[in-house]
DSSP file (Angstrom, degrees, kcal/mol; ACC not computed):
  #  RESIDUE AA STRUCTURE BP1 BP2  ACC     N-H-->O    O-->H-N    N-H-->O    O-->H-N    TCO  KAPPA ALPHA  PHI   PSI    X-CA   Y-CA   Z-CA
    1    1 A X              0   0    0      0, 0.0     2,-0.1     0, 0.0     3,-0.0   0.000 360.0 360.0 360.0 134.8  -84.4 -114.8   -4.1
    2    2 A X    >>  -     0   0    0      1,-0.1     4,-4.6     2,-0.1     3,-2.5  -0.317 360.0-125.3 -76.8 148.3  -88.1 -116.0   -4.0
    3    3 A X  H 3>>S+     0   0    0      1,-0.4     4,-2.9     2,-0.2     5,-0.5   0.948 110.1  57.1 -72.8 -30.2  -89.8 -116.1   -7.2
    4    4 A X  H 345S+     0   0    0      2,-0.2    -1,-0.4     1,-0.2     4,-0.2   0.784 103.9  54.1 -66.7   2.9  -92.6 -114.1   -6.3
    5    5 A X  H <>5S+     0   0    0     -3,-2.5     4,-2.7     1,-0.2    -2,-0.2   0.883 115.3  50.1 -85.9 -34.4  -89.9 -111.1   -5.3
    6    6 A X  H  X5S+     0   0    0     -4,-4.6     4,-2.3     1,-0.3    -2,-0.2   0.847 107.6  46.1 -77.1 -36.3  -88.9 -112.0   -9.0
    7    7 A X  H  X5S+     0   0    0     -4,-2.9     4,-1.8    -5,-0.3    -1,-0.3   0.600 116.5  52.0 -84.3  -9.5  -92.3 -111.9  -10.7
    8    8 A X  H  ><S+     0   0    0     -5,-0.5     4,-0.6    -4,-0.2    -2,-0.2   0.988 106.1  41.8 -76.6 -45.5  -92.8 -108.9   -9.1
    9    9 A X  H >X S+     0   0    0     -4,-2.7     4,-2.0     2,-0.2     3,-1.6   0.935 110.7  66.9 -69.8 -54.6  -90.0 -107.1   -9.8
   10   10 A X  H 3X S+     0   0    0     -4,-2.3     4,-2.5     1,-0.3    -1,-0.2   0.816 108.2  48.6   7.2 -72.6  -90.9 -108.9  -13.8
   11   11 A X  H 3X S+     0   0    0     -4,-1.8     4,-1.5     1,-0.3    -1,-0.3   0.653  97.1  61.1 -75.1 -13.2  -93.9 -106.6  -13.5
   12   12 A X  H <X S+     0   0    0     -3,-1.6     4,-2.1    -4,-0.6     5,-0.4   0.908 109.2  42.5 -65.6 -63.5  -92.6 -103.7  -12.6
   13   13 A X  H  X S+     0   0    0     -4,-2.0     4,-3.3     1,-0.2     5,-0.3   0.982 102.5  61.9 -80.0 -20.5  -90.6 -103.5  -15.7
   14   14 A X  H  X S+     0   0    0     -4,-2.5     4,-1.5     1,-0.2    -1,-0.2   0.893 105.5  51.2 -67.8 -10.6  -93.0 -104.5  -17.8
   15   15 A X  H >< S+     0   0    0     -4,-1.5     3,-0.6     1,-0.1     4,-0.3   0.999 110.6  48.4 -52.3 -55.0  -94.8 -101.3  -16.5
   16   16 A X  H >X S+     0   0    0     -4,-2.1     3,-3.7     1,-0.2     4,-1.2   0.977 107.6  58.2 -61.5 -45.0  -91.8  -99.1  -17.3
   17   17 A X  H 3X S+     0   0    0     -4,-3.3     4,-0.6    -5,-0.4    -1,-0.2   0.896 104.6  45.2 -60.4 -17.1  -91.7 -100.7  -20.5
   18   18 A X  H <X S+     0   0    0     -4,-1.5     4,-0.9    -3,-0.6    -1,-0.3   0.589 112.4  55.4 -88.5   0.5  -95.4  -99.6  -21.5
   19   19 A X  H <> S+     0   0    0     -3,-3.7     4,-1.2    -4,-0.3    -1,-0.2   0.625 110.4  46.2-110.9  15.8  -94.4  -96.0  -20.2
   20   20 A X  H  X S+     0   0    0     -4,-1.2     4,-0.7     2,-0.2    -2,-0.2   0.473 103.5  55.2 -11.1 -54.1  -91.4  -96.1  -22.7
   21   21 A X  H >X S+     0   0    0     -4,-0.6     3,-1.3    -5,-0.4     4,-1.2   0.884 108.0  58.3 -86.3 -53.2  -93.3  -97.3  -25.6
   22   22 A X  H >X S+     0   0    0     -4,-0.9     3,-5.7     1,-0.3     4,-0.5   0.932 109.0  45.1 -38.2 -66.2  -95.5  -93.8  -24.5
   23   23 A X  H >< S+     0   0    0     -4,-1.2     3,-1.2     1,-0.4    -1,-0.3   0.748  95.4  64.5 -48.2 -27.4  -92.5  -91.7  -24.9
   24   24 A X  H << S+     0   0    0     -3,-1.3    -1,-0.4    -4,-0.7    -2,-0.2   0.593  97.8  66.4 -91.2  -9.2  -91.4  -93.1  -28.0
   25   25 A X  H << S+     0   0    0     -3,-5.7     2,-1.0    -4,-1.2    -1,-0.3   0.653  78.8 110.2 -40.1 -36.3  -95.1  -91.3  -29.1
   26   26 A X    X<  -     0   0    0     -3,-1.2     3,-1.1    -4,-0.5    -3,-0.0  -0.425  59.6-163.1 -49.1  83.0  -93.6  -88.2  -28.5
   27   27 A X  T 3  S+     0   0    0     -2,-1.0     3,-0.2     1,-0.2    -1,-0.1   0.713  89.6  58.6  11.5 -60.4  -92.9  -86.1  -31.4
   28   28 A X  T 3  S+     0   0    0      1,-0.2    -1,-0.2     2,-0.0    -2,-0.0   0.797  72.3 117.6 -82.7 -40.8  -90.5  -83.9  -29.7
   29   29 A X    <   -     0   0    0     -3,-1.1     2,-0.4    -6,-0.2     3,-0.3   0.460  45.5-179.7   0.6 -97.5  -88.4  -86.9  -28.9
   30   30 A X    >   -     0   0    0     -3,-0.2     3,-1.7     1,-0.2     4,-0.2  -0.709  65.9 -33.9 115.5-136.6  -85.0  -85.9  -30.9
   31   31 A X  T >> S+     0   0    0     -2,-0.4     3,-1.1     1,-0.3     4,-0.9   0.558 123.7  82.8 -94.3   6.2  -82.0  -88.4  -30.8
   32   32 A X  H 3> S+     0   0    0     -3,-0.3     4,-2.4     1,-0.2    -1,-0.3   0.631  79.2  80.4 -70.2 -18.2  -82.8  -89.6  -26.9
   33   33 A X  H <> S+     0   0    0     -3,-1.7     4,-1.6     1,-0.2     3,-0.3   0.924  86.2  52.1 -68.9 -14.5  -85.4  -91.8  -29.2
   34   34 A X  H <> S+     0   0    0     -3,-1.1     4,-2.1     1,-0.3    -1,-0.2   0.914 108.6  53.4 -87.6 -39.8  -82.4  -94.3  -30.0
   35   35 A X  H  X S+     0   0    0     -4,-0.9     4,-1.1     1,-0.2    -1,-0.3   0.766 105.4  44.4 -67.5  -6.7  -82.0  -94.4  -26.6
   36   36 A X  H  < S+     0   0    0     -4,-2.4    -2,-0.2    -3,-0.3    -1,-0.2   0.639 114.5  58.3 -98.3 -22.4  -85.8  -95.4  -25.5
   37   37 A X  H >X S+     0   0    0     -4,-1.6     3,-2.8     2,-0.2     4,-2.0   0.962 107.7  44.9 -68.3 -47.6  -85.5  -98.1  -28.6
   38   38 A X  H 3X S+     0   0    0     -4,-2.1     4,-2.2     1,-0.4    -1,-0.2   0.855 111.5  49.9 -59.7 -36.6  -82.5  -99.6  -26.9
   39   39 A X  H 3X S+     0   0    0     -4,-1.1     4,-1.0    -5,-0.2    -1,-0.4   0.513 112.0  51.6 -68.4  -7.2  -84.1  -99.6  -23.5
   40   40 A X  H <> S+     0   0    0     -3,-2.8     4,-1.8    -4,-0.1    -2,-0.2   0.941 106.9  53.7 -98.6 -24.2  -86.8 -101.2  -25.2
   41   41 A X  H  X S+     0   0    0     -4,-2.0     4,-3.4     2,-0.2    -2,-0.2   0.763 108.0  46.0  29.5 -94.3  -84.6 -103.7  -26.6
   42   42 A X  H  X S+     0   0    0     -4,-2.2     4,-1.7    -5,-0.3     5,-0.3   0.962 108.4  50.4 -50.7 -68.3  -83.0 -104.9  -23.6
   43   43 A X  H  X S+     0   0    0     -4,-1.0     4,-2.6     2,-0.2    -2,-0.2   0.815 111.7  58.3 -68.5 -23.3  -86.0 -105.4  -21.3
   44   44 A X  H  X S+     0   0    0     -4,-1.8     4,-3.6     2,-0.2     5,-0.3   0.914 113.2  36.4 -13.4 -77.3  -87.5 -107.5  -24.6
   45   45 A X  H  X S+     0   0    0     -4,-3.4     4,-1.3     1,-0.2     5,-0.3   0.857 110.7  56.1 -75.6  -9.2  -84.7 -109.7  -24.5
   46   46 A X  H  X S+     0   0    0     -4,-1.7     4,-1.5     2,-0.2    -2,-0.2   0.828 111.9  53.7 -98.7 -43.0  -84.6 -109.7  -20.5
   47   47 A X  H  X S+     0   0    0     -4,-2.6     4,-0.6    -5,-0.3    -3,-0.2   0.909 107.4  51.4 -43.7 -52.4  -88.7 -111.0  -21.0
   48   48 A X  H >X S+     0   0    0     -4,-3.6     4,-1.9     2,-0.2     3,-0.6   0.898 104.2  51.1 -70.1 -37.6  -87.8 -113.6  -23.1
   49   49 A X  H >X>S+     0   0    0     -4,-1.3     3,-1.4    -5,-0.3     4,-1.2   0.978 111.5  48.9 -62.0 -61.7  -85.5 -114.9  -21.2
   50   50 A X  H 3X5S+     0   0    0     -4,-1.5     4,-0.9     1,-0.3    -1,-0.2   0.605 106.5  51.9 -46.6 -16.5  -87.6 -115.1  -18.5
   51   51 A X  H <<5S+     0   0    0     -4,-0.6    -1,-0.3    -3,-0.6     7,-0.3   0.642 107.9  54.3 -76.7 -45.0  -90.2 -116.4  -19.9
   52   52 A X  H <<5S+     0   0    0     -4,-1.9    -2,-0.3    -3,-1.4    -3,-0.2   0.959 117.4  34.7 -63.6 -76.0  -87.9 -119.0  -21.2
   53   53 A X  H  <5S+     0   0    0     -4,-1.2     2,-0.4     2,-0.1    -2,-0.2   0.838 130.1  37.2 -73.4 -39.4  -86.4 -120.1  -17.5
   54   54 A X     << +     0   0    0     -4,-0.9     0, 0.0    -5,-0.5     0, 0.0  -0.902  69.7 159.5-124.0 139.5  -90.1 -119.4  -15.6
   55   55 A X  S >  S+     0   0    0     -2,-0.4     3,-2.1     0, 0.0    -1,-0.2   0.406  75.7  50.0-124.3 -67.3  -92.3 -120.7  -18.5
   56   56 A X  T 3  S+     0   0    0      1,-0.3    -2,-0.1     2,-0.2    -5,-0.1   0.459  99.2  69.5 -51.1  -7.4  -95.1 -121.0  -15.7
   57   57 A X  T 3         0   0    0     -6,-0.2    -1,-0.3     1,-0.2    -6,-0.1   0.733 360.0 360.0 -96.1 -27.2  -94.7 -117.8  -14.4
   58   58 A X    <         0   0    0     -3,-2.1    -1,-0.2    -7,-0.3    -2,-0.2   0.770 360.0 360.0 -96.1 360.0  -95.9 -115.8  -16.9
């Protein structure tokens, strides 16, 4: 895979991750919130790594 398909796709979650971080504003939220931590979690550690292998990329 070419690395720009890969920094693309990169930015694309870090979108979903800022609309994530919104929800987890949400009040109303109830126990789905352990699940938006977990997703937030993951794509964290899936950033760092990437960051880590593409140093230049980001």
């Amino acid at each position: 895979m070419e690395i720009q398909i890969i920094c693309d796709r990169i930015a694309t979650i870090k979108g979903k991750r800022e609309a994530l971080i919104r929800l987890l504003e949400q009040p109303d939220l109830g126990t789905l919130r352990i699940d938006v931590n977990q997703a937030l979690e993951e794509i964290d550690d899936l950033l760092e790594d990437f960051d880590r292998t593409f140093p230049a990329q980001s």
